[in-house]
C-alpha positions in Angstrom: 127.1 98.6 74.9 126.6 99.8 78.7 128.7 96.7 80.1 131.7 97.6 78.1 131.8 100.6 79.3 133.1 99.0 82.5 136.2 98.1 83.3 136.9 94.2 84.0 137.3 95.8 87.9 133.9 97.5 87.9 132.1 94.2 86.7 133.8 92.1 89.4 132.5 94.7 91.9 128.7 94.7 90.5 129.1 90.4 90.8 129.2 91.1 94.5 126.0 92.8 95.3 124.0 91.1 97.5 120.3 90.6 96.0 118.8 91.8 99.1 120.1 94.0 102.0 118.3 94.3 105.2 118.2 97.3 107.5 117.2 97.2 111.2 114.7 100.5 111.3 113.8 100.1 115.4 113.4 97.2 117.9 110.2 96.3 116.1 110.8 96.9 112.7 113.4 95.7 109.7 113.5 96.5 106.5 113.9 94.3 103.5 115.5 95.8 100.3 115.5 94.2 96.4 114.6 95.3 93.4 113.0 93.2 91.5 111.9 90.7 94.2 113.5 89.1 97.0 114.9 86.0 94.8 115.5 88.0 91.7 116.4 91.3 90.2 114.3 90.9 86.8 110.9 89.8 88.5 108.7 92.9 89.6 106.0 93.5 92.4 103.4 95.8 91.7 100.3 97.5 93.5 98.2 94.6 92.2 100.4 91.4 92.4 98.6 88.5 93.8 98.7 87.8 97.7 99.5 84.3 96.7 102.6 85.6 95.0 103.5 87.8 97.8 103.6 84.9 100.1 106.3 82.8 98.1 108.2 85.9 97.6 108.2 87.2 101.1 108.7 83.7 103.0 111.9 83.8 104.5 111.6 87.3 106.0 110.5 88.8 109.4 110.7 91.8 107.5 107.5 94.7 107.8 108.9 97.2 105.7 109.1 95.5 102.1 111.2 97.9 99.8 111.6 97.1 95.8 112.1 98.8 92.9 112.3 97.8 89.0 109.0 98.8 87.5 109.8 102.2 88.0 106.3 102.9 89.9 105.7 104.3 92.7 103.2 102.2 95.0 101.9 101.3 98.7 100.3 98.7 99.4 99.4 96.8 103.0 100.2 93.4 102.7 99.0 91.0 106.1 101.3 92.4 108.5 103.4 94.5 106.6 103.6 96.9 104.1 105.2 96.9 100.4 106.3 99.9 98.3 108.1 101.4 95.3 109.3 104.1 96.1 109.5 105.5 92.2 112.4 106.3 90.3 114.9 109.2 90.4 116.0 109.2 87.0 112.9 107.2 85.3 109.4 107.4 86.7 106.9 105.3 85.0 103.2 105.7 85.1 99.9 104.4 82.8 98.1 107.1 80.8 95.0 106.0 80.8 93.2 107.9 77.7 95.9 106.1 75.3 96.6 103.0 78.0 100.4 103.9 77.3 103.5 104.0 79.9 104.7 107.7 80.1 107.5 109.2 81.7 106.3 111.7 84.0 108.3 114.9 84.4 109.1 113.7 88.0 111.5 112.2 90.3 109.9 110.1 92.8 111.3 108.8 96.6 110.3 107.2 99.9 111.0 108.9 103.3 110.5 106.4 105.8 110.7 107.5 109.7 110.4 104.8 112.6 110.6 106.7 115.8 108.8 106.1 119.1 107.5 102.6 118.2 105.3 104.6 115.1 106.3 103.6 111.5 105.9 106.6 108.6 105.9 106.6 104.8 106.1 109.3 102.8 105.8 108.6 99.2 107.1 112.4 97.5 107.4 113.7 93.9 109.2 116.5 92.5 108.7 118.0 89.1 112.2 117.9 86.9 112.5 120.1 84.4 111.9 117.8 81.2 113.9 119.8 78.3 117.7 119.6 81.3 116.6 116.1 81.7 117.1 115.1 77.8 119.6 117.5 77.5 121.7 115.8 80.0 121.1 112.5 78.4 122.4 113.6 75.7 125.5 114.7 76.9 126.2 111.8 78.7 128.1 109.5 78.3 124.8 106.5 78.8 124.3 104.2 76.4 122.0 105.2 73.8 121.5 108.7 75.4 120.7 110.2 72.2 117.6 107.7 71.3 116.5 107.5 74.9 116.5 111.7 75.3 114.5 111.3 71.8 111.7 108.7 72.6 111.1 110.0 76.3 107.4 110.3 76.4 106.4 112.9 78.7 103.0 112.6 80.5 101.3 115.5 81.1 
């Protein structure tokens, strides 16, 4: 259903993303963007993913700063000479509960600031509270696909 809400136009614009983009933070640094992984969108790193992994993945990069997305948690994580992070999700953080080992939604929006001045990288991994009740209210007003089911089976963590 969400595709055909997109006009023939919009879909030939999403065929041109690039996969990756990269971003040149100082002399020293550049940043490597995906969201998945670097070869594909649907793939995901996590806090725990094997070095091994990390080592096919990141291969063809001089890139330090290793930005990705997709499992909608937020993580930082040193990884030989460079670092990797999720920075969260806006609309859809994700986190384990551990008492019923369930994913929840947290009532949270999650981001990265990242500052590179003076030859000293920073990270800042933030999270602000949203109120839950607008957030499922907005859903299901939208026009989203599904809005009224997703705004319905939102699991809030506590």
């Amino acid at each position: 259903m969400g595709s055909k809400q997109l006009s023939a136009e919009q879909m030939e614009s999403i065929r041109t993303f690039d996969p990756t983009l990269e971003v040149r933070l100082s002399t020293e640094r550049q940043l490597l963007c995906y969201h998945g992984s670097p070869r594909s969108h649907s793939e995901g790193i996590g806090a725990t993913t094997p070095e091994d992994e990390l080592d096919e993945w990141f291969a063809d990069t001089d890139a330090r700063v290793l930005a990705g997305g997709h499992s909608h948690a937020q993580f930082f994580r040193q990884y030989n000479d460079a670092i990797v992070l999720n920075p969260g999700s806006i609309g859809l953080a994700r986190e384990l509960d551990r008492p019923t080992d369930t994913m929840v939604d947290p009532s949270r929006a999650e981001y990265a600031l990242l500052t590179d001045e003076n030859g000293s990288l920073s990270v800042e991994l933030k999270r602000v509270r949203v109120d839950d009740e607008a957030v499922r209210e907005a859903a299901r007003e939208s026009e989203m696909p599904h809005g009224d089911w997703w705004a319905e089976g939102w699991r809030v963590g506590q």
